[in-house]
N, C-alpha and C positions, 0 to 999 in steps of 0.2 A: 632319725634319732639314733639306731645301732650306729649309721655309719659314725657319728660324730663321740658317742661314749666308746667306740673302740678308739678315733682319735685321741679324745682326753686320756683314754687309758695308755697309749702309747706314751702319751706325753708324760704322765706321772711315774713310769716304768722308767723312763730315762731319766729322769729329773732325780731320781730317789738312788740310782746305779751309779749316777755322777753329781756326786756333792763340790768337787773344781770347777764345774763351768756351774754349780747353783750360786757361787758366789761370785763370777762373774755377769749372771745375765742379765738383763736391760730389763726394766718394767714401763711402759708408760700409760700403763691402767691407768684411770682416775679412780680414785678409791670414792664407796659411796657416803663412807664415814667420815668424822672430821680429823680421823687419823691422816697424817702425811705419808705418802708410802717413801720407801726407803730410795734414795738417791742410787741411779744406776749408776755403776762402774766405769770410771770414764775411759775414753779413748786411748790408746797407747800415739804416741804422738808422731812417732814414726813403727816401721816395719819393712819386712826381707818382702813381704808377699802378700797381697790383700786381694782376697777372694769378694767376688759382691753376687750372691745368691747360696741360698742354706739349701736346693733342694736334693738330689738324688748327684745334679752334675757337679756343685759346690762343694757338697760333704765331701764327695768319693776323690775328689782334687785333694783337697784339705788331705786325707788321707793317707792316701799315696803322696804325698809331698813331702808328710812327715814321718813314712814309711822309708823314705829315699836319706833322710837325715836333716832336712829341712825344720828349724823349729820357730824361729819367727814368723807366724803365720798368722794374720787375722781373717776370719772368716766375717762378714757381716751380711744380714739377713733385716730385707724392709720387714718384714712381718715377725711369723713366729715358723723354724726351722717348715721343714719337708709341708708348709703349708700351701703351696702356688699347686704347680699340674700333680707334683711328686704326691700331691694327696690321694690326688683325684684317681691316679693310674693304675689301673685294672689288675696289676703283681703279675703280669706274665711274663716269664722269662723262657725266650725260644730262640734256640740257636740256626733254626731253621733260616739261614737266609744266602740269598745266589750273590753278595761280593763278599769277597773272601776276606776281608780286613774286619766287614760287619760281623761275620760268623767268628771271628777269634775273639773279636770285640766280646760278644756275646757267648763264649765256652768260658774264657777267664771270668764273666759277672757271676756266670751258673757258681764256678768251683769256690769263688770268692765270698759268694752269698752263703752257700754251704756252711763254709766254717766261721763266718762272722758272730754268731751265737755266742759260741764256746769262747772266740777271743775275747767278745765286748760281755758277755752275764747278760745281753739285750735280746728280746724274744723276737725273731723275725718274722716270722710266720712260715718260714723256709719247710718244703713240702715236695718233694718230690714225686710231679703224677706221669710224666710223659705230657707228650701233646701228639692229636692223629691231626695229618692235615689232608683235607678231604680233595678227592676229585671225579666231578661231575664231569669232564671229556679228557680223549685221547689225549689233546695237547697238554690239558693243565696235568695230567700223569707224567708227560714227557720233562715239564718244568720241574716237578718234585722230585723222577728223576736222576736229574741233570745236579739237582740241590744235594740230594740222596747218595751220589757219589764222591761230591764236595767232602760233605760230613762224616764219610766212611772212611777218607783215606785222614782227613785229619784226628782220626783214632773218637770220633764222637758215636755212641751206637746208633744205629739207623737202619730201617729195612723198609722197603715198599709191603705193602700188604691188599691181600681183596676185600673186598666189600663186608664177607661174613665175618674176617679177622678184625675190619673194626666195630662189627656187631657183640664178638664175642670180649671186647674189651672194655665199650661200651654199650649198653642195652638199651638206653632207651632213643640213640640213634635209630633216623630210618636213613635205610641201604637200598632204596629200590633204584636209585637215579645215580649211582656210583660206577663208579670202573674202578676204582682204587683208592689207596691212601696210602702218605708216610709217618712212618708210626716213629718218634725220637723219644727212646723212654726216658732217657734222663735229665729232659725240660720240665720247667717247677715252677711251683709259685712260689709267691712272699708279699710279703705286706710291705710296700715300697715304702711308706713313710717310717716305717718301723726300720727297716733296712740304713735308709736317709740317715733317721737318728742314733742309728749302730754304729755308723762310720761318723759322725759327729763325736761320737763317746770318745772312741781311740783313737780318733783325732787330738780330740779335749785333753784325754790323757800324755800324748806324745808331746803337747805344748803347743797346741793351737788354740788362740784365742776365740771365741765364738759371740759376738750380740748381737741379739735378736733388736727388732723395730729402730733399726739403724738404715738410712736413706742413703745412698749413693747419689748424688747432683752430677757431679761428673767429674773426670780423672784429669790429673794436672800431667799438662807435657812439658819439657825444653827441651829444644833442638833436637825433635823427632825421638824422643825415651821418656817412657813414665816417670815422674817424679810425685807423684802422690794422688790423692785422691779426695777430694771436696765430700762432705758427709751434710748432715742436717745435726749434726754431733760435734761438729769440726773437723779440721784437716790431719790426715794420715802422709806422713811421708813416703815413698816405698820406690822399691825398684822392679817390682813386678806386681799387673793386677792382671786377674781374669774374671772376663764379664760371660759367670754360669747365672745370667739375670731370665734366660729362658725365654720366654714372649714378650718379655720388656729391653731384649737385649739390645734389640733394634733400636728404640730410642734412646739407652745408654750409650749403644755407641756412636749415636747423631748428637749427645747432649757438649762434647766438648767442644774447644776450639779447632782441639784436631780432631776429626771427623772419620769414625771407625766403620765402615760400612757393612754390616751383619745383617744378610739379607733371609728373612724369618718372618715367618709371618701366621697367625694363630685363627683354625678355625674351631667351632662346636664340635665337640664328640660326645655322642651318644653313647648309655649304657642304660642297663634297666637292671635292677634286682628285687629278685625274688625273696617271697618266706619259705621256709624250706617243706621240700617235698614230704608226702605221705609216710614214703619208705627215705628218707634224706638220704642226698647223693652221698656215699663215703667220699672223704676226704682224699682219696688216692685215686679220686676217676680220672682220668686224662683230661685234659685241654683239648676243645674241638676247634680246630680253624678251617672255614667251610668260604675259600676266597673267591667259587665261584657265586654263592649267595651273600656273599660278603658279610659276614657276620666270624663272632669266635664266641666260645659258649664255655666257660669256667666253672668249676664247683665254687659255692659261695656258703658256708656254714649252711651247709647241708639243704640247701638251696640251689640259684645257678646268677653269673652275674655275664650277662651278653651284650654285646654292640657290634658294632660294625665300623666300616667307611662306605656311605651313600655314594650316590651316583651324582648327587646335584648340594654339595656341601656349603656349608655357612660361614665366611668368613667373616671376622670380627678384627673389633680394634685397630680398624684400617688408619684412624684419623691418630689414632693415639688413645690410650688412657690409661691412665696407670692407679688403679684401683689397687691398695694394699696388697688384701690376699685376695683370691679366687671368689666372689662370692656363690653361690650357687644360681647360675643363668635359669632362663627360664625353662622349664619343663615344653617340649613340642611333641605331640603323640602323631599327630601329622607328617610331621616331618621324618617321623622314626618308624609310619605304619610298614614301609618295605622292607623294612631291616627285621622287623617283628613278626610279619610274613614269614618269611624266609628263617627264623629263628622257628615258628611254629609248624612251617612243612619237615624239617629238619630234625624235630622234638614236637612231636604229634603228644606225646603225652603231658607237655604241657598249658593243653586248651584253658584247662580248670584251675591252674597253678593261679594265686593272689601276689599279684606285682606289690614290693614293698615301695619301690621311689623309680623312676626314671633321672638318671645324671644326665644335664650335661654340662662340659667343664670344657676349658679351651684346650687346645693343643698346638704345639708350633712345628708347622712345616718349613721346608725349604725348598729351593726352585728345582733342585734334581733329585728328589728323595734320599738323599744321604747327609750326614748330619756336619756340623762346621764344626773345624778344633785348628788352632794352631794362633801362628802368630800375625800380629797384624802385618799387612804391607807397609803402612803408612807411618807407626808408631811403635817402634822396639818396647820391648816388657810388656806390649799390650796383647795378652792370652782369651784364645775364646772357646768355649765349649757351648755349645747349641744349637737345638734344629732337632729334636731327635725326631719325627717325623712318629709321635708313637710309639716308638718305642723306646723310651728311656730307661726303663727298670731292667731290659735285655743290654742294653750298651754303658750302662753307669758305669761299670766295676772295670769296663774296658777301657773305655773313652776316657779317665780320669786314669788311668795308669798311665796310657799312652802319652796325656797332655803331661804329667807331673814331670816323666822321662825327657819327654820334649825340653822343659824350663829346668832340668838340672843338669842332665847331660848336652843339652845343644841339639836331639835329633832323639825321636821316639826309637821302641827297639824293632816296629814295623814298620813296613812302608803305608807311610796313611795318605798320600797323595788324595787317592780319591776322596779324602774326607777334608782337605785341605782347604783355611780360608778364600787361599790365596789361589782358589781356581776359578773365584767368581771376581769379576769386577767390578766397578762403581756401577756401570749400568743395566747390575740385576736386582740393585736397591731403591729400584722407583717402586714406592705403596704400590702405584696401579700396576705393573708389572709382576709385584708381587700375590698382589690379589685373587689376577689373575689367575695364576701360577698354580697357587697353593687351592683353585678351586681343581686345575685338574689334578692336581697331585693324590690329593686326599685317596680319589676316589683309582685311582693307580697303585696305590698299595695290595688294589684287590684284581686288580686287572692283568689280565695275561700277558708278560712284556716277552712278545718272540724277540730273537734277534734284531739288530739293527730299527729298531720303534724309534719313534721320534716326538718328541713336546709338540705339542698341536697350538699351545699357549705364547705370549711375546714373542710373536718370532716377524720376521723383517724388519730387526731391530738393527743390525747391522749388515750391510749390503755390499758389494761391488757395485762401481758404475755403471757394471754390464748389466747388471741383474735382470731390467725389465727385459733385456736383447735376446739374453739368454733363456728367459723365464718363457718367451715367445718362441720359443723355438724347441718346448719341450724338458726344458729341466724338470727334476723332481729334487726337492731340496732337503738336506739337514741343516742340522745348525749344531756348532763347536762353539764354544767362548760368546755364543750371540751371535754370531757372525755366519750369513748364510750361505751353506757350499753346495755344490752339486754333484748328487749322486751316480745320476746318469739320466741320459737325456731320451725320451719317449719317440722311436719315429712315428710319421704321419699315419694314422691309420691305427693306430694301437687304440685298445679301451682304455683310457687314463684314470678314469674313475677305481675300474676294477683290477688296474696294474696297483692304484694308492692304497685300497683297503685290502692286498693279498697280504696274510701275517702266517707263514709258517716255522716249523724246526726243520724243514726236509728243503726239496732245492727249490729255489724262489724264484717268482714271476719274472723277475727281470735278468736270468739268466743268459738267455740271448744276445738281450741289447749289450750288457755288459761283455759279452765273447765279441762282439761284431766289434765294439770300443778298440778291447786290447787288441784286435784282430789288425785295424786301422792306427794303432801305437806302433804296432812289430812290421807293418807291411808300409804305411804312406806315412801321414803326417795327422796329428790329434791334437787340439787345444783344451785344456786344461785352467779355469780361472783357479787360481790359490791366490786370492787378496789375500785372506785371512789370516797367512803366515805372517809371525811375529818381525820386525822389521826394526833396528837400533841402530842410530851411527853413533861410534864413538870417536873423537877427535879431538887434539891438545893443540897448545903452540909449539912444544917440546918433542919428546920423545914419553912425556907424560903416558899419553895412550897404550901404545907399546909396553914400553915396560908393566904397564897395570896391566894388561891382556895377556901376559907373559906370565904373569904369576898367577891369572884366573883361570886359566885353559892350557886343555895337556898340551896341544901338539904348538908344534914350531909357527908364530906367527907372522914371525922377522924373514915375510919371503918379499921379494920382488915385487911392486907394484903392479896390480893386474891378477896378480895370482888368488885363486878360491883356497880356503881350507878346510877341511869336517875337522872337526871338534869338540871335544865335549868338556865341558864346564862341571869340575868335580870339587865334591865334597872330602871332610878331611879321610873319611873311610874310602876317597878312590871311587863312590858313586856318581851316578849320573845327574848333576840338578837341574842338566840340559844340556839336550844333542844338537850342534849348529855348523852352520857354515858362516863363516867370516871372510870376507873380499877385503884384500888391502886396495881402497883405492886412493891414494897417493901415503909418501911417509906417514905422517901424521892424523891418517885419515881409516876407518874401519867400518867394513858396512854389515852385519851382526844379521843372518837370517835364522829363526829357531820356530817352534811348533807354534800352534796358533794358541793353543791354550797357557802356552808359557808368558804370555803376557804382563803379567801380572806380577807372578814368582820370579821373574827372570828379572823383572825392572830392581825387584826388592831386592834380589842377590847381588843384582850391580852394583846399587845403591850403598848398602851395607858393606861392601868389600873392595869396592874403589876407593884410592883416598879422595878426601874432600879437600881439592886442589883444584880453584879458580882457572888455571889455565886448562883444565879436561872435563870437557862438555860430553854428557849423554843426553841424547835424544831419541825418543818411542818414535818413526817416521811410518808407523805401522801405516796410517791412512794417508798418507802421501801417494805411496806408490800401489798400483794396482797390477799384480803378476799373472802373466801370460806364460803358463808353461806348455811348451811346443814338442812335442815328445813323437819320435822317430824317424825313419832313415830318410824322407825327403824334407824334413825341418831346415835342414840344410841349405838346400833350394828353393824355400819360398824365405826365407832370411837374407839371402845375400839378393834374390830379385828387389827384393824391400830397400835392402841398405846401399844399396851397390860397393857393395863392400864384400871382399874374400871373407866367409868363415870358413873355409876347409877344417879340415885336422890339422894341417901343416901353418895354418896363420892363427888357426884361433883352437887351440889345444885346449885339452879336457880341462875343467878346475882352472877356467880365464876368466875375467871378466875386464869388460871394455864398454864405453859409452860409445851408443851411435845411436845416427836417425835412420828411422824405421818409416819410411813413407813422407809424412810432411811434419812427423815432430822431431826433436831434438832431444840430447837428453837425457836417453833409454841405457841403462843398466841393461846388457845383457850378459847373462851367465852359460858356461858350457857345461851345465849340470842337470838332470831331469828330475834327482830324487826316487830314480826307478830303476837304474841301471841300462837304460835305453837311449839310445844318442838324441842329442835333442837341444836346446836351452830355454833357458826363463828370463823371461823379458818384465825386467820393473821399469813400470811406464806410470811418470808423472801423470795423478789422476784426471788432470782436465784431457790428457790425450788419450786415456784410453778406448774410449770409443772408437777413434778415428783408428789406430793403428789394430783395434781388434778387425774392425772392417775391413781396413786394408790386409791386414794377413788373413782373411776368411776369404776373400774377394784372391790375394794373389793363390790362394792354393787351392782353387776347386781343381785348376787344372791338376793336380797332385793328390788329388784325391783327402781333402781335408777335411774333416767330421770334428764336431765337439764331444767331449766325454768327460765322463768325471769322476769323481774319488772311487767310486767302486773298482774302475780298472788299475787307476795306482795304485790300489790298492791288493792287486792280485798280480802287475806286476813288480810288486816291489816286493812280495812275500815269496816267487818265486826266483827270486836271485839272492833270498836271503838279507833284504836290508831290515835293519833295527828302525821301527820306531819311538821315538820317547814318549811314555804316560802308558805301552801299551805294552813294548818289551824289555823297555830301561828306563830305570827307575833310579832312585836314590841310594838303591842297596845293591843295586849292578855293576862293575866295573867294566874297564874294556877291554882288561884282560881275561873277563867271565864271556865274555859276547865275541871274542876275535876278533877286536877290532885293536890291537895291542901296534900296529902299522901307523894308527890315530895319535899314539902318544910318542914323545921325544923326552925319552926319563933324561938326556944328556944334553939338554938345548941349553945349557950355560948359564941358565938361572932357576930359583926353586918353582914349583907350585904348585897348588891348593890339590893335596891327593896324594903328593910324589911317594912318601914312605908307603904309606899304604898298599902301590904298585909295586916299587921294589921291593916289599916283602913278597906280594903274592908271585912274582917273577923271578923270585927267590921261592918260595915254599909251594909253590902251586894252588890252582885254584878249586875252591869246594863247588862250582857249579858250573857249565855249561853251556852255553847257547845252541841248540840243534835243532835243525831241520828233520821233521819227519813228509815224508811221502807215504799216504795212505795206497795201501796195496791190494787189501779186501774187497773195498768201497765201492757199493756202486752208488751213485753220484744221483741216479737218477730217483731209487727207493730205501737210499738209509737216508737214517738223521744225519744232517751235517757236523760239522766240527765249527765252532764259532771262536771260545777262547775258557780261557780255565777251564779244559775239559784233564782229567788224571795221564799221567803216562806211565807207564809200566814197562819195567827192563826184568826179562827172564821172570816176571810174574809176580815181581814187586813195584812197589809205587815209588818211583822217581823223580817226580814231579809236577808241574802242569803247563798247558798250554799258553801262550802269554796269546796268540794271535793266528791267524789262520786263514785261507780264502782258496778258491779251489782255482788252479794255473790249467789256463785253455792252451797251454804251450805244452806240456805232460800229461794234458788231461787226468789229471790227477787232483785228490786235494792234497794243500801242503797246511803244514802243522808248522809254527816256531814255539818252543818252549824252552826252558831250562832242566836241564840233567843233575840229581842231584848223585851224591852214595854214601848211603845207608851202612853203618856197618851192622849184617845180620842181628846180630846176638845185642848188642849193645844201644840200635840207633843212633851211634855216635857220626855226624860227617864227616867225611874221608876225603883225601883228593882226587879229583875227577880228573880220569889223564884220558890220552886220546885213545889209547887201549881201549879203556873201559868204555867207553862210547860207542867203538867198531865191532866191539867182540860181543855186544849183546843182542839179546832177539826182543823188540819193542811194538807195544801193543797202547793205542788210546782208546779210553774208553769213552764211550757218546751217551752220556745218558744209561747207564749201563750195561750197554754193548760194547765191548771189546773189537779194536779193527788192527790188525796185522799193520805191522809202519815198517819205514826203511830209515834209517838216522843218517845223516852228514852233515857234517860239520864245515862244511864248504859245498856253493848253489852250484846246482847241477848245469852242464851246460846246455842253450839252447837250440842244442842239437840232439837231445836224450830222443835215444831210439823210442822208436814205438814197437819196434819189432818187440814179441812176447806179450805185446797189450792183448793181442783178439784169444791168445791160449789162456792169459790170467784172466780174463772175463770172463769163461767161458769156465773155469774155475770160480770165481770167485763166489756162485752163487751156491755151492754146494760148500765151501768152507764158513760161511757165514750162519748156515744150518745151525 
């Protein structure tokens, strides 16, 4: 009953602040009297933008869209505004979180929410208490952290604290099972629906249309672009919608002809409140988030209002159902007893407290805990905002600027990759996949993710032909895009159980096997499966191809038949929207190799930026071919025993590529490339022959000493030679002339393309960032924390940037760091250009969790011939400088 007359009051509070959207809003009460109620407002017949969800993700679009100067905007809402989850949600807003796009996400909603008050005359509930977030062992301290230094360089206050400092902040916490805690004093509450209908107001006012109990059926396409939108009101015309429909997104985006795939999916969440305490909590106490009891614990008028994420969660609405608003699901005490547990060991004091209601209300997850936003693949103008996994009142204010940026300027003013539609594919949107999914997910918001963890959920979904060969011989696998790779392979005699269940931050069980890998890269011969790379031929009857590949990609295409090229595929800012290698294999003919996750976004970017010209065929050949990469100095030798065919240096030179048979198939794409800097090639072998030709090259090269391995050592040795990967070191806001790869681009190849000014200025004015190699110096490898990736870096004692990627090189015995450099100007913060001076001349430090490690910077990979001499004196130092 409070919960719902503070609803109503919300509602009347807005309703009475904004008399323009009173006279436009929709009623379709039936009245009990024989009065007619007043005929709603009709449709506008056409519009610039048609939003379809009123809640936290909807409003805050709306917003920001007409904050950007956008005023044609209809917002429409099935029910009545912030009524679906946006009611339901708990008002925490916590910047505490480990990707760095979600933490900004979430600093902009803090400062947004703040001031929204005074903009709109609408009461939020805006409250600033702090939040402590608790930990019960070493590791989850080591997580918070790891977080802790996140939020310190990005200027947010933050400190770790002891046990008695979160006693003394809180009192009625018990401290007895604690090591620590991070204390963020300026995370707040608010009343999210209140919040919702703030940014509806000055929405309203800026000249956004808003009706309530208006249905979206589904969105009208022609020829791949929205053209409107089908209502239960009638049709809107429009050239942009975004479906912020939250747990029904899913079926709005399965409901048209073109078919939007929003993979989402909604389970139970638990909360319980209380009547308020003897002494009532003040209003200012902190926010507890306690993630190894999984619960969080709020002041709630002078009460407390708690929930969690269980171990064994409920998902719903698998089949469908599209029930208006949320109604109140059923009450489970059962279900919530460990969560209430754990609330009660936690707050012993309250045994005696009177529960006012147990909630529970759905919420919508997504398959990798991070939230979707962007545009479709499939359908231009079609915008999506959803998934917030929980937390939608901390990512609203974020997530709806970003998108707004995204549909006015063409590109957000971050890099949102990781939150990008366009990283999942059609088949993460099977229900039962999904179901799946979202049952482990839930209960991983509260779980400890060390490095390199993996989805235990869908997975041999997509496979190599080798896979059971491989799987039989010791693989232990991840999975990228669905698609399953191998990390490194278990010899005989190893505990496989207890190499799978080791999760640490310090150096990991598989240490060895991975040395022994790269050991058998750098010394014989390694095979390496990479199906999973993304795989395109492009091809015309003309010169069609060419010329289109010429204006899509920096470097010089127009080489010689046979010839490789790296390239990268830029945006108009000169960013990355993908790193590849293209093979001319005859005139007219293009074979397009790019990351495995680019899938998707890479088909979209072709798609959208080639013309649509009948005689130039693209085709995705991704599951045709199946790639054998052969990586080091006797690769050589068991290639040419296979083909009888010369590959020396002298007949098959670096960046070649030529068809040959390899044993008894035909056919075989091979490339003189390894993607590691080690001599070697990769073999795309038509998938009915891969078996045969993997056996045959396993079979010709025992005499050569030939092992399987897998991403773990490409992966250490491609970071020691300093190669960029994209999604981890270039992104869409990197150029190549920020990464030294400026060798890559041909500003002068006699035609324009997609980047070029943007280069020529920065190769005209210099560049504001970096790519550099750090060598840790201090480290010992054996008893610090590791370095993973977005760890801080520090030049002369200030913050310059972070880490993009990292892995420790058994060739330097070293860890190496790659991150970007930024400069600061002291006094101002203003960025400066970063020259090769200020890179050389500085003394640089990373910090792990926050411990600081002495580094070495170069902007070019050391040779592998880096002395060791000086190693056994710096060891032998090292452990007293770390003091």
């Amino acid at each position: 009953a409070a919960r719902m007359f503070l609803r109503l009051l919300s509602d009347v509070r807005w309703r009475a602040a904004n008399p323009r959207w009173r006279r436009m809003t929709t009623c379709s009460r039936r009245s009990t009297s024989s009065t007619a109620e007043p005929h709603p407002l009709s449709l506008p017949a056409q519009a610039q933008v048609v939003i379809c969800g009123g809640g936290i993700m909807g409003t805050s679009v709306a917003y920001h869209l007409s904050k950007l100067g956008w005023k044609d905007i209809v917002l429409l809402e099935q029910g009545r505004l912030a009524a679906g989850t946006t009611r339901f949600c708990a008002g925490i807003v916590s910047t505490a979180r480990p990707v760095s796009i979600e933490l900004k996400m979430a600093d902009y909603s803090n400062k947004l929410y703040q001031q929204l008050e005074q903009e709109t005359g609408i009461k939020t509930g805006y409250m600033k208490t702090g939040s402590i977030s608790l930990a019960q062992t070493q590791d989850r301290l080591i997580s918070l952290k790891r977080i802790a230094s996140s939020l310190n360089v990005m200027g947010i206050p933050c400190e770790i604290i002891t046990p008695k400092q979160v006693a003394q902040l809180h009192p009625l916490i018990n401290i007895h099972d604690l090591v620590g805690a991070m204390y963020v004093p300026e995370d707040a509450l608010v009343s999210s629906a209140d919040v919702s209908l703030a940014l509806a107001t000055a929405a309203s006012r800026n000249g956004v249309q808003i009706h309530e109990r208006t249905s979206v059926s589904h969105v009208l396409v022609q020829k791949g672009r929205v053209t409107g939108v089908e209502t239960d009101r009638g049709q809107i015309s429009c050239q942009y919608f975004v479906n912020c429909a939250g747990q029904w997104a899913y079926e709005l985006g399965h409901s048209g002809e073109e078919q939007v795939s929003i993979p989402v999916h909604a389970c139970e969440h638990f909360y319980l409140l209380t009547y308020p305490l003897k002494e009532p909590l003040a209003s200012s106490v902190p926010t507890i988030v306690d993630p190894d009891g999984r619960i969080y614990i709020r002041n709630w008028q002078g009460g407390i209002l708690s929930g969690g994420f269980e171990k064994n969660p409920k998902p719903l609405f698998t089949e469908g159902r599209n029930q208006l608003e949320i109604q109140h699901l059923q009450e489970d005490w059962d279900h919530f007893e460990p969560l209430l547990s754990a609330l009660l060991r936690r707050m012993p004091g309250l045994e005696a407290l009177q529960i006012m209601q147990l909630v529970n209300c759905p919420e919508t997850f997504t398959p990798d805990m991070r939230c979707i936003m962007g545009e479709s693949p499939t359908v231009r103008g079609y915008f999506v905002l959803a998934g917030m996994n929980s937390a939608g009142i901390s990512y609203g204010g974020g997530a709806g600027k970003y998108l707004a940026e995204w549909m006015v300027n063409g590109y957000p003013s971050e890099n949102v990759w990781p939150l990008d539609l366009k990283r999942f594919g059609t088949l993460q949107s099977s229900r039962t996949f999904l179901r799946h999914r979202v049952m482990e997910v839930m209960p991983l918001i509260c779980d400890l993710k060390v490095p390199r963890w993996d989805f235990q959920t869908g997975r041999q979904l997509r496979t190599s032909p080798l896979y059971d060969r491989l799987d039989a011989q010791g693989a232990r696998w991840m999975e990228k895009h669905g698609f399953e790779r191998v990390k490194y392979f278990v010899p005989p005699g190893k505990d496989l159980l207890d190499l799978d269940q080791s999760k640490t931050f310090y150096k990991p069980d598989w240490f060895d096997i991975v040395g022994s890998e790269v050991k058998c890269c750098k010394e014989a011969v390694c095979v390496i499966d990479m199906s999973s790379f993304t795989k395109f031929e492009i091809s015309s009857t003309g010169d069609q191809a060419l010329e289109s590949l010429q204006y899509l990609f920096s470097n010089d295409l127009d080489v010689p038949v046979g010839h490789v090229v790296h390239t990268g595929m830029l945006n108009e800012q000169g960013g990355y929207e993908n790193d590849c290698s293209i093979a001319r294999l005859n005139k007219r003919s293009f074979f397009m190799i790019s990351p495995t996750d680019q899938q998707v976004h890479c088909w979209a970017w072709l798609k959208n930026h080639l013309p649509s010209d009948s005689n130039l065929t693209v085709e995705d050949v991704t599951w045709k071919y199946t790639a054998l990469n052969l990586i080091g100095p006797r690769a050589v030798d068991v290639l040419s025993e296979l083909s009888y065919a010369p590959v020396t240096p002298e007949h098959f030179p670096s960046l070649f590529c030529k068809e040959m048979s390899v044993g008894y198939a035909n056919g075989i794409r091979v490339m003189s490339i390894t993607h590691t800097g080690e001599p070697g090639f990769v073999l795309y072998i038509p998938i009915e022959y891969a078996l045969h030709v993997y056996n045959e090259v396993m079979n010709m090269g025992q005499k050569y000493g030939i092992r399987n391995a897998g991403y773990y050592a490409l992966r250490s040795l491609r970071i020691e030679k300093f190669f960029a990967f994209w999604g981890q070191d270039l992104d869409a806001f990197t150029t190549p002339m920020e990464c030294g790869r400026e060798f890559q681009v041909k500003l002068e190849k006699g035609m324009e393309f997609i980047g070029q000014e943007a280069l020529l200025e920065q190769k005209q004015n210099g560049v504001y960032k970096r790519f550099t190699m750090f060598i840790l110096e201090d480290h010992d490898t054996d008893m610090d924390l590791w370095p993973w990736w977005g760890e801080p870096i520090f030049r002369n004692g200030r913050y310059v940037g972070k880490t993009t990627s990292s892995a420790y090189s058994y060739t330097l015995e070293r860890h190496v760091c790659l991150g970007f450099v930024h400069h600061f100007d002291e006094k101002t913060g203003e960025e400066l250009v970063v020259t090769t001076d200020f890179i050389n001349q500085g003394d640089y430090e990373i910090n792990i969790a926050g411990q600081r490690f002495q580094a070495k910077a170069k902007l070019y990979p050391f040779s592998s011939l880096f002395t060791h001499r000086r190693r056994k004196d710096e060891m032998e130092l090292s452990g007293y400088q770390r003091e």
